[in-house]
VOKOL-487791 format. One record per atom (N, C-alpha, C): z, x, y; residue in three letters. Coordinates in pm, whole numbers, plus 50000, padded with zeros to 5 digits. Each point is the difference from the previous one (the first is absolute). Example, Ala and Ser with C-alpha at 12.3 -4.5 7.8 and 13.67 -1.06 7.14 Angstrom:
507805131949431ALA/500004991150119ALA/500005009050120ALA/499284996550105SER/500065008250119SER/500734992350109SER/
# end
This chain:
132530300651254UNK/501255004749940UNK/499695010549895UNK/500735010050051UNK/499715008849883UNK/500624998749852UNK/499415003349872UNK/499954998349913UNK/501665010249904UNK/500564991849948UNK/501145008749929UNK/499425010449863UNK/500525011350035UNK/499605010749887UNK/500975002649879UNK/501134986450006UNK/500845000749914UNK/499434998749840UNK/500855004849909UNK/499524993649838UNK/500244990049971UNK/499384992049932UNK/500144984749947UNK/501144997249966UNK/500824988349991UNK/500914994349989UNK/500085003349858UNK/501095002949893UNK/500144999249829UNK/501564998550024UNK/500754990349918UNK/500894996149940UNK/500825013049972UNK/501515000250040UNK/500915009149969UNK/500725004449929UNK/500074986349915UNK/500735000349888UNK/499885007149900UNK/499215006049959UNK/499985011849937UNK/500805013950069UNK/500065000350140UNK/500865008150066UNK/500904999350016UNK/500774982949976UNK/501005000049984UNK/500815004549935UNK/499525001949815UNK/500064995849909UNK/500735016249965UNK/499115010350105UNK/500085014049941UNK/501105000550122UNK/500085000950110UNK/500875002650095UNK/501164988650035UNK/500524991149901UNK/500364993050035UNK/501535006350106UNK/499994989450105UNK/501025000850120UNK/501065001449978UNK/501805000349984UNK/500874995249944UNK/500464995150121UNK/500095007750122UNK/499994988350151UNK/499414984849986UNK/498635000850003UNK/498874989149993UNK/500904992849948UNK/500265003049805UNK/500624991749948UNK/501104989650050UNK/500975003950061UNK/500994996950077UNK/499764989850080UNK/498895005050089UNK/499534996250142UNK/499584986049923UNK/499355003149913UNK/499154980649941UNK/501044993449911UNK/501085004750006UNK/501334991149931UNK/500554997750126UNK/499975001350135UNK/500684997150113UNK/500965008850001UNK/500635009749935UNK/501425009049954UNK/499455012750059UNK/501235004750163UNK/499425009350007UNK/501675012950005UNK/500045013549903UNK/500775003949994UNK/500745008450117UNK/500734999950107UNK/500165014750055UNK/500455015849995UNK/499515005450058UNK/499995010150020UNK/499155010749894UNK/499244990149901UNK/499445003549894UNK/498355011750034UNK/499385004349971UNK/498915010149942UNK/498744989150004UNK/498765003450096UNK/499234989149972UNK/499345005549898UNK/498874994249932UNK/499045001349901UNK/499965012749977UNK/499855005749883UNK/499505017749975UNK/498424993650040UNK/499594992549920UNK/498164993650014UNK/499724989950101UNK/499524994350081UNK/499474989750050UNK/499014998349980UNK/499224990349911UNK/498745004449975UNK/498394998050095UNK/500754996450100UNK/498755005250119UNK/500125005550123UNK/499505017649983UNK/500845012050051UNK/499124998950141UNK/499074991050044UNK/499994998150151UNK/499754986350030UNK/500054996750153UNK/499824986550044UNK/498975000750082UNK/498895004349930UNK/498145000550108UNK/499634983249971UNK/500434989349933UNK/499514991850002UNK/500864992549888UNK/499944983750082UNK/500924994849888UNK/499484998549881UNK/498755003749949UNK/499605000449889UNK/500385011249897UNK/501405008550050UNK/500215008549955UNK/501284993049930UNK/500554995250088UNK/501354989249959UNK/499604994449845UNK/498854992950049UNK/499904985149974UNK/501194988949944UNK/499734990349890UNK/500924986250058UNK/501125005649942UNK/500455007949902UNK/501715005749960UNK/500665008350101UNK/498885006450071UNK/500445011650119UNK/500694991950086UNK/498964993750066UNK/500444987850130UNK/500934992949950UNK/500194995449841UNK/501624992050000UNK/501005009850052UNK/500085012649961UNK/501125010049974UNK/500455002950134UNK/498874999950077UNK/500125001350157UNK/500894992350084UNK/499684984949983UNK/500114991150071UNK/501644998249937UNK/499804999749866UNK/502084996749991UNK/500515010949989UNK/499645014250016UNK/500505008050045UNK/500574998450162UNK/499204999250044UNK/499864997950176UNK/501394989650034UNK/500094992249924UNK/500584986850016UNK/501315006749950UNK/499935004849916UNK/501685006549962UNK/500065008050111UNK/499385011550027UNK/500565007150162UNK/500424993650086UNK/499364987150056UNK/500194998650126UNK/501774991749970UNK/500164991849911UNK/501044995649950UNK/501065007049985UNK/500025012149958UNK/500855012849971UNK/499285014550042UNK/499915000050154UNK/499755011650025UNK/500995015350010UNK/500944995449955UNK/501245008449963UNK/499865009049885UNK/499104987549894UNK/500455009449887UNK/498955009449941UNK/499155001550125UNK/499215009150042UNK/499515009850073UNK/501135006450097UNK/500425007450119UNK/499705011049961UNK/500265004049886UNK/499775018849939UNK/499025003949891UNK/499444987449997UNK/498665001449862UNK/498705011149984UNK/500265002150206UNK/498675007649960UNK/500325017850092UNK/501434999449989UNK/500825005250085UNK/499255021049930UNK/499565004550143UNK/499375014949935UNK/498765001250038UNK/499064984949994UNK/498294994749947UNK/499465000550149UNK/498885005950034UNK/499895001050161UNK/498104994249931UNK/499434990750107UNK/498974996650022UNK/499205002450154UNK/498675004849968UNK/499335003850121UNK/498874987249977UNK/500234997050190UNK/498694985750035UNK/499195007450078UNK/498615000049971UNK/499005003950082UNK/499354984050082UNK/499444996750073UNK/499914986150070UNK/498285001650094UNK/499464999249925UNK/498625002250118UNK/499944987650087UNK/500194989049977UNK/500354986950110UNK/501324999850036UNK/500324992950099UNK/501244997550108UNK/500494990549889UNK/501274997449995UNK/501594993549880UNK/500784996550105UNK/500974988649970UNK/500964997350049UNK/500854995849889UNK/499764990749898UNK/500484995449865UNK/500215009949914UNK/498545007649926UNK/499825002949912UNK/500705016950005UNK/500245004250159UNK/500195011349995UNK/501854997650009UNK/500704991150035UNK/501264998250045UNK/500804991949881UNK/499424996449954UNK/500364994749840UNK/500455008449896UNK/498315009449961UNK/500305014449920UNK/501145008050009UNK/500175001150110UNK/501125006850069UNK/501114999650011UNK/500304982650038UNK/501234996449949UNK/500924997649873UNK/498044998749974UNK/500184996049813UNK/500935011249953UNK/498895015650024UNK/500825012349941UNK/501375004450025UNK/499924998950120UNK/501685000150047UNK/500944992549948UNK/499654987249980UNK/501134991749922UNK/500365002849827UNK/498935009249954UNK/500035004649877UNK/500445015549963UNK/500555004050126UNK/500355014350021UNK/499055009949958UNK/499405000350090UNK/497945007249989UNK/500225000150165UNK/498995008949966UNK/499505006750144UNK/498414996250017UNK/499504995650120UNK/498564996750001UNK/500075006350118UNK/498585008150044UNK/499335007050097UNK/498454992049984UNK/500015003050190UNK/498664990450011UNK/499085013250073UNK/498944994949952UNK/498815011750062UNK/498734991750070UNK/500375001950146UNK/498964991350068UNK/498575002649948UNK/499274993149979UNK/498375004149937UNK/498774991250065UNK/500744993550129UNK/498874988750065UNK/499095009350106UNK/500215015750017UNK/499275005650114UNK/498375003649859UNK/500465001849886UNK/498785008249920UNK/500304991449843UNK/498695000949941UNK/500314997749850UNK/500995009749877UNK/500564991549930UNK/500935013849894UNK/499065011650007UNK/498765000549963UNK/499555010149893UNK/499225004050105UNK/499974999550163UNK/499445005650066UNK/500065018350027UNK/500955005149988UNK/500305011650022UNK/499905012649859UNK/500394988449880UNK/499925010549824UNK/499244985249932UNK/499975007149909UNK/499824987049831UNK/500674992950001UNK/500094986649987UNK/500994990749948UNK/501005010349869UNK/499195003349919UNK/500735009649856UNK/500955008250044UNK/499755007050111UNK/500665010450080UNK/501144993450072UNK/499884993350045UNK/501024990250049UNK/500984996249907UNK/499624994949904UNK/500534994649857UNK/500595009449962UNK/499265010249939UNK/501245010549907UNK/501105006550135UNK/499445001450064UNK/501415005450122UNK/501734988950016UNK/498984985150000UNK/501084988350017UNK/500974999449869UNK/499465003749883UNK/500784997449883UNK/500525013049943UNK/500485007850100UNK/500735010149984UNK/501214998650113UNK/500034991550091UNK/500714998350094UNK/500804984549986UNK/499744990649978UNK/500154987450024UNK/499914993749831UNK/500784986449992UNK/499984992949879UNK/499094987649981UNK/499124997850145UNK/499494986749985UNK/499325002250150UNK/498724991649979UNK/498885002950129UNK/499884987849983UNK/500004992150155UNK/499814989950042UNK/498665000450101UNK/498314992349957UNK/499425001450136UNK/499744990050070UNK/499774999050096UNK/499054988950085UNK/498825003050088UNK/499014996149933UNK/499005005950003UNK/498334993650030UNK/499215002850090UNK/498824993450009UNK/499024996849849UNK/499995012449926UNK/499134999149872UNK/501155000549902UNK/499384990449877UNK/500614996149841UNK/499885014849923UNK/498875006250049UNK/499555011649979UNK/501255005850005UNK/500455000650087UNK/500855011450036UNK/501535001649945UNK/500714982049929UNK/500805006349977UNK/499895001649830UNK/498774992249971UNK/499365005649860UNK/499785012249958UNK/499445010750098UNK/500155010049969UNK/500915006849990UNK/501264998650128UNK/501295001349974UNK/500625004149881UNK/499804986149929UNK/501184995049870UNK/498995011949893UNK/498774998250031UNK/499455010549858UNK/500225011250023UNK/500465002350111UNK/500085021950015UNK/501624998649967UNK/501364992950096UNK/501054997649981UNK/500495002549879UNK/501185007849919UNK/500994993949943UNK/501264994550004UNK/500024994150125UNK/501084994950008UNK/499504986250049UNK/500784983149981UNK/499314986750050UNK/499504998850154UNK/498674991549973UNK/499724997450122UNK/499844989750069UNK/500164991250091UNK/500604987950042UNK/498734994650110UNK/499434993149997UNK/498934988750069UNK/500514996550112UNK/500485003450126UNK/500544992650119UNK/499024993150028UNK/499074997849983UNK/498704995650069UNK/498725006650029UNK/498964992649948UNK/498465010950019UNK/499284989050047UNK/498554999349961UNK/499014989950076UNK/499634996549859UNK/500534998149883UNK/500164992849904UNK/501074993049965UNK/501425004349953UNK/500854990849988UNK/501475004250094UNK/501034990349985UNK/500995005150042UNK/501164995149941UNK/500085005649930UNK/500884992349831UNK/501645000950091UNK/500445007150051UNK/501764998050021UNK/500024989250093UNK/498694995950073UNK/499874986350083UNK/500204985549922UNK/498905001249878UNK/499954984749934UNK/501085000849876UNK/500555011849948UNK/501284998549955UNK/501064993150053UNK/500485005850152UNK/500534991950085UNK/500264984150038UNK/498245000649988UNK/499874983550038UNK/499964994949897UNK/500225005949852UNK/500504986749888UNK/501345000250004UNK/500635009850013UNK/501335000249989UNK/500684991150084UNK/499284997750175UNK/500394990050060UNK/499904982749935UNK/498855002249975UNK/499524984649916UNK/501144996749853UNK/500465012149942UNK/500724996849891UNK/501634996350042UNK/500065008350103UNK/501624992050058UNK/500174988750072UNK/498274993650043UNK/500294990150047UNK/499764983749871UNK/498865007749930UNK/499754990249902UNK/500585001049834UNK/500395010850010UNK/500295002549878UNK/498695001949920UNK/499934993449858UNK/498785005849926UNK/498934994050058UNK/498875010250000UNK/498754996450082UNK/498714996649941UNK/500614994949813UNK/498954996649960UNK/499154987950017UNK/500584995450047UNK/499364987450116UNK/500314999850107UNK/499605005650066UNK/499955002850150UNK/498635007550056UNK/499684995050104UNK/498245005750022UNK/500745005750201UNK/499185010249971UNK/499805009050125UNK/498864999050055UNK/500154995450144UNK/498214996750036UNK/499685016850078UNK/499245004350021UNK/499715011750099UNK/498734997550061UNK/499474999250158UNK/499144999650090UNK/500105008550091UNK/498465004549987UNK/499655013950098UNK/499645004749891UNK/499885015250062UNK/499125008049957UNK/500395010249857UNK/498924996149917UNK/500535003249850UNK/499705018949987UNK/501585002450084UNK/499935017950004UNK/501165002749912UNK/501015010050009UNK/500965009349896UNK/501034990949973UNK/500134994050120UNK/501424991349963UNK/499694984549922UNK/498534994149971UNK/499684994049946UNK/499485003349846UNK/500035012049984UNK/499375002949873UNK/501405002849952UNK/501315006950043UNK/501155002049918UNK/500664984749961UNK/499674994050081UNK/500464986850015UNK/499114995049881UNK/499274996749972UNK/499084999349884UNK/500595002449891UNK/500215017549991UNK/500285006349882UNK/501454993249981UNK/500765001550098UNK/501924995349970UNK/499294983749925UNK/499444992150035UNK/500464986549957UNK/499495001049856UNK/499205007150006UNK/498965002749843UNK/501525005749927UNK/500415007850018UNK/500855005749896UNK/501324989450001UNK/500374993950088UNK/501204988549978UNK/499454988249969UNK/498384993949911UNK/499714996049989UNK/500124980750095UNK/500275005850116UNK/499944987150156UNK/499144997549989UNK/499174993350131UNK/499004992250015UNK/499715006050137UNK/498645004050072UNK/499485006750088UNK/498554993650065UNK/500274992250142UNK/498344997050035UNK/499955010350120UNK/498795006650012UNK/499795009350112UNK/498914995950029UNK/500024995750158UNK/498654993650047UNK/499465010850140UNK/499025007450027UNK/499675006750042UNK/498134991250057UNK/499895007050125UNK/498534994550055UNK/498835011949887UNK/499374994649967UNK/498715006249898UNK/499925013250099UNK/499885006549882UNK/499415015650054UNK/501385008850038UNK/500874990349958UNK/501925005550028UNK/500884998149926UNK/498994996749870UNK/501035000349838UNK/500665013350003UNK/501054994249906UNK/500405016749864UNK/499195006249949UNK/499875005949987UNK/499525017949944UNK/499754994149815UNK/499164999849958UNK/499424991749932UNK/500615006749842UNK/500285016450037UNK/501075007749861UNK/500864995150020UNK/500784996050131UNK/501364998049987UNK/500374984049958UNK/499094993250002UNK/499854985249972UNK/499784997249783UNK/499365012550013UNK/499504999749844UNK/501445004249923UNK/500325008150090UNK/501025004349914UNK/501644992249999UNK/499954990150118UNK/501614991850026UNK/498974987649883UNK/498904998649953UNK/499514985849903UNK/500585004749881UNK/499225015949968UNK/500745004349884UNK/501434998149922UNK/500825009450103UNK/500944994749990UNK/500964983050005UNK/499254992950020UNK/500594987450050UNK/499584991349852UNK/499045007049927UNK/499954996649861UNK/501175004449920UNK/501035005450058UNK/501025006049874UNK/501084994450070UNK/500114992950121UNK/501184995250085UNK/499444985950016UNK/499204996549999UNK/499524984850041UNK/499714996050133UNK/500235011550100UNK/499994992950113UNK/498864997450071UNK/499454991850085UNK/498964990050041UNK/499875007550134UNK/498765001349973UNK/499555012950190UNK/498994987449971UNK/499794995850162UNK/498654996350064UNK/499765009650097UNK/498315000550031UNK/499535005550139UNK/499374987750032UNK/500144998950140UNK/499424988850118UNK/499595003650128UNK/499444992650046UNK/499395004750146UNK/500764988250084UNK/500674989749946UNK/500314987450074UNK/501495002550054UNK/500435002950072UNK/501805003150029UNK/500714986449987UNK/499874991250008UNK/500214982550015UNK/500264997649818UNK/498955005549956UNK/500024996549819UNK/501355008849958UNK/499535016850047UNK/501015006549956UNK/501354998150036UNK/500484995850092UNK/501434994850016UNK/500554985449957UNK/498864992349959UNK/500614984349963UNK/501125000249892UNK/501095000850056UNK/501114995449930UNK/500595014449892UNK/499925006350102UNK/500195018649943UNK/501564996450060UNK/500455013949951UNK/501595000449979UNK/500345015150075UNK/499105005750045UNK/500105010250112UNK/498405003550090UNK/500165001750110UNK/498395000950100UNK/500315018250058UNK/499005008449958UNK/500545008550026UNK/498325007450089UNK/500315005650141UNK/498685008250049UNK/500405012450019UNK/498995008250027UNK/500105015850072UNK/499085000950102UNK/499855012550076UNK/499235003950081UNK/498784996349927UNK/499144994150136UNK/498664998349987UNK/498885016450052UNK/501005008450035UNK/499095015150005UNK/500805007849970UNK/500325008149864UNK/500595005449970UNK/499745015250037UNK/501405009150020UNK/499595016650039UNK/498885004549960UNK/498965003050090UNK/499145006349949UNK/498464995850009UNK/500344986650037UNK/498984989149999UNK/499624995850168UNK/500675008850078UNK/499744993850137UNK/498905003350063UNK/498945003049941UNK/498544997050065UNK/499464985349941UNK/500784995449910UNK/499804985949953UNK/500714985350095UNK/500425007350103UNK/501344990150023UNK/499414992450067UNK/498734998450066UNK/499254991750065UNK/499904989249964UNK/498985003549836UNK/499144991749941UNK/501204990449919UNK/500835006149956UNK/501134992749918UNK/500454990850103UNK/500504999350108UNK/500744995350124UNK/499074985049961UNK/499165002449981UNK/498404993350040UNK/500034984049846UNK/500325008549924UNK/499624996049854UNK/501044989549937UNK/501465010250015UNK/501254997649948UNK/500844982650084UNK/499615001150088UNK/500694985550068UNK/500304992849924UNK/499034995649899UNK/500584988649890UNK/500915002449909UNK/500275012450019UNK/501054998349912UNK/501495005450033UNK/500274998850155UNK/501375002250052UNK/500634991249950UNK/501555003149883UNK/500894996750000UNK/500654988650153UNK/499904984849994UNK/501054997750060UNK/500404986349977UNK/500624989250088UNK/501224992449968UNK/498904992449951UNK/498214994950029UNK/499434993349886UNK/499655001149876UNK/500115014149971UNK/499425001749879UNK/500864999749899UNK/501525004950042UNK/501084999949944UNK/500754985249941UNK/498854990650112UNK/500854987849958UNK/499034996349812UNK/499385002649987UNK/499694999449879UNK/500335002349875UNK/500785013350035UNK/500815002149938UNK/501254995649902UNK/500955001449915UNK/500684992949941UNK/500854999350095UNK/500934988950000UNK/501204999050124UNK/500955014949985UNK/500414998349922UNK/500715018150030UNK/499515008449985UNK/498475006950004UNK/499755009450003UNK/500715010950144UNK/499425011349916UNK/500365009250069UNK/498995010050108UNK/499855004150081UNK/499065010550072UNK/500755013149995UNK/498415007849960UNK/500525016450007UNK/498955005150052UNK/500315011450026UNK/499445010950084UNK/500385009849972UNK/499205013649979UNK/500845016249941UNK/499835003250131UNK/499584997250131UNK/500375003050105UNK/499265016649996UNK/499975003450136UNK/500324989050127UNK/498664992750016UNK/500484984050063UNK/499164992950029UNK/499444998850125UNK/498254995650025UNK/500105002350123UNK/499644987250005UNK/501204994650096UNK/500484985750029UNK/498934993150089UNK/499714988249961UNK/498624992650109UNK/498525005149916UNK/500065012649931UNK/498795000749898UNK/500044993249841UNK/500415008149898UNK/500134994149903UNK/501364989949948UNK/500624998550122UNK/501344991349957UNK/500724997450133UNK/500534989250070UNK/500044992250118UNK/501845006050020UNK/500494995350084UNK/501355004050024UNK/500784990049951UNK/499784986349984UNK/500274989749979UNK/500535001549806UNK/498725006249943UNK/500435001549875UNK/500715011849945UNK/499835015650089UNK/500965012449972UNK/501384996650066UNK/500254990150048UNK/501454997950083UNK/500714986649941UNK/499324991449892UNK/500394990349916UNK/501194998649916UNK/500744995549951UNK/500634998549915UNK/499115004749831UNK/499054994549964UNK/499095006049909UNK/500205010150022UNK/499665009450061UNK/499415012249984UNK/501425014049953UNK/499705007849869UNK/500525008049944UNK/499715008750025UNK/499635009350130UNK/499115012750038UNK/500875007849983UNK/501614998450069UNK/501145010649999UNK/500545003249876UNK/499794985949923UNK/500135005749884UNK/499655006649878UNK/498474999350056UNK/498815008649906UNK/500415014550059UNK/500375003150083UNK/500055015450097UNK/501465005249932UNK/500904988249982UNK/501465005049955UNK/499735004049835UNK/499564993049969UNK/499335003649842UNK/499395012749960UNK/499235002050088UNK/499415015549981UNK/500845009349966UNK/500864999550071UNK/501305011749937UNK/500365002349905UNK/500404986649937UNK/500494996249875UNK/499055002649870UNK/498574995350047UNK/499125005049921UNK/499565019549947UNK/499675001550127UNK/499815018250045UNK/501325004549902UNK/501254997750021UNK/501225003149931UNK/500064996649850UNK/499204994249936UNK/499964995049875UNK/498935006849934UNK/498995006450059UNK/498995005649969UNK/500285014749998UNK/500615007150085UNK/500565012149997UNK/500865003749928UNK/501164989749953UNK/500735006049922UNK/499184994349864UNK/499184996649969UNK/499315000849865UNK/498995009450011UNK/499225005150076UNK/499835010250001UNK/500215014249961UNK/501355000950087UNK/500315012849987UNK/501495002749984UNK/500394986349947UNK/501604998850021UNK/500865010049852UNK/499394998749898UNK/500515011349924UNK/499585007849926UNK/498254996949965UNK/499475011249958UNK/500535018450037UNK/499565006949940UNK/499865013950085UNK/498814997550078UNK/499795008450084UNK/498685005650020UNK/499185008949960UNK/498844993249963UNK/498605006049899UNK/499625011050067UNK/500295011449884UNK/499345017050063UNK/498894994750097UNK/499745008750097UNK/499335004750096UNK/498305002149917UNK/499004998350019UNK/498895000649932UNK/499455013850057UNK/499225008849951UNK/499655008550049UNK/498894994450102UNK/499605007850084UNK/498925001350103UNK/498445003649908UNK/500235005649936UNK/498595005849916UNK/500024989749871UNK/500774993449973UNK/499544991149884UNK/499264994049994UNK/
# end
């Protein structure tokens, strides 16, 4: 697994402190106004990683999100003018149809730019790319093979840049999947999320989200298929200022005893399919299904950020269950993507154009 080139996790509150939200504000009183001006400030001007959020961001998110989907009315013209461009180097079905709807329902325009035949920065500079996009567009969304890439992004960019997914994290995914867990459980400070399989992007955001809502997190992975050992250092860090309790395990049986959601992903993720052999090979023990689940707490829940490939890491028996919240982790995304954009870019201006020679 390749290694994240992100910066260390540090506390925001000092960013708060200077940029404070007057949206945010709102959003964490549950009070949300219409037809109102989002933030002049948000104080974290991209989403390369939820460590950009961290745990005040991800509140603002999540009951933001929760007021949209509740009153998506009184949000129809918020972002009405605001046009966003998606570049996509992997194939979307969610992440690209969500954004989209997201923007549309916020009166925004989103354009998609197929990018799965070549890499972004195959043809110019990433920089070159960058200063061209933020003369045209209010917000760059990527999805992308390298962390690299939309890191570099956000540093050439002046305008926000949004994480659809890289081969490090995929923050509008495990946003999602707390937001599901919080409408089903309400507060999740006692509540534990088990995760089995393979400790890749959607396990490390998953990490970072419970670290900042200070939950409880066991991720049991076969040795040699942990988390990314920065991204582990840095959801402990944080979980010292939220309280919340991360284990790593290798045992899937330990990690689900009496958990309150069982959640897997692909056992070969894009990109990884000269691996798909040996994983096929490895991973068996730890398919999601109706035994392992029985360990579980009686109402837990099963998730999946999908798509699953059914009979490998999760049986049909348990994606076709009564447990299982998959449609509603996928319906969430919207709600999330939509909560993140209009804090974004919902009423700032947009930040001059940076020169090319600076």
């Amino acid at each position: 697994m390749s290694s994240p080139s992100v910066a260390r996790y540090k506390s925001t509150d000092r960013q708060v402190q200077s940029k404070e939200s007057k949206l945010n504000g709102r959003a964490q009183g549950g009070v949300a106004t219409a037809a109102e001006r989002a933030p002049q400030a948000f104080w974290c001007p991209d989403l390369v990683s939820t460590r950009d959020l961290g745990p005040a961001g991800v509140d603002a998110v999540l009951r933001l999100a929760g007021i949209m989907k509740a009153r998506p009315a009184d949000f129809r013209k918020t972002l009405t003018g605001r046009q966003i461009v998606m570049f996509f180097e992997k194939p979307s079905l969610r992440t690209r149809l969500t954004f989209e709807a997201g923007m549309v329902s916020l009166g925004g325009t989103a354009m998609f730019v197929d990018q799965t035949h070549e890499r972004l920065d195959a043809r110019e500079t990433l920089s070159d790319v960058a200063h061209n996009l933020e003369r045209w567009v209010d917000l760059i969304v990527l999805r992308t093979y390298s962390q690299q890439t939309i890191e570099g992004m956000a540093a050439h960019a002046s305008v926000p840049v949004i994480n659809a997914l890289s081969d490090v994290e995929h923050p509008c995914q495990a946003l999602a999947d707390y937001m599901t867990l919080l409408e089903r459980f309400g507060d999740l400070k006692d509540r534990c999320l088990a995760y089995v399989g393979d400790g890749n992007n959607v396990a490390h955001s998953l990490l970072l989200t419970c670290a900042c809502l200070g939950s409880s997190i066991r991720v049991a992975t076969p040795a040699g298929y942990e988390p990314n050992p920065g991204i582990v250092a840095d959801a402990l860090e944080i979980a010292e200022e939220t309280g919340a309790d991360i284990q790593l395990l290798t045992d899937p049986h330990e990690a689900v005893a009496g958990a309150d959601a069982v959640y897997t992903d692909a056992w070969t993720s894009m990109g990884q399919e000269r691996q798909e052999s040996e994983r096929a090979r490895i991973f068996p023990p730890y398919q999601v299904n109706e035994e392992l689940m029985a360990g579980a707490a009686p109402h837990a829940v099963f998730m999946h950020c999908l798509p699953a490939h059914r009979g490998l890491e999760v049986t049909d028996a348990v994606m076709d269950s009564e447990q299982s919240v998959i449609f509603e982790q996928a319906e969430n995304r919207l709600h999330v993507q939509k909560a993140i954009l209009y804090l974004l870019m919902g009423g700032g201006d947009r930040l001059p154009a940076r020169s090319a020679h600076a």
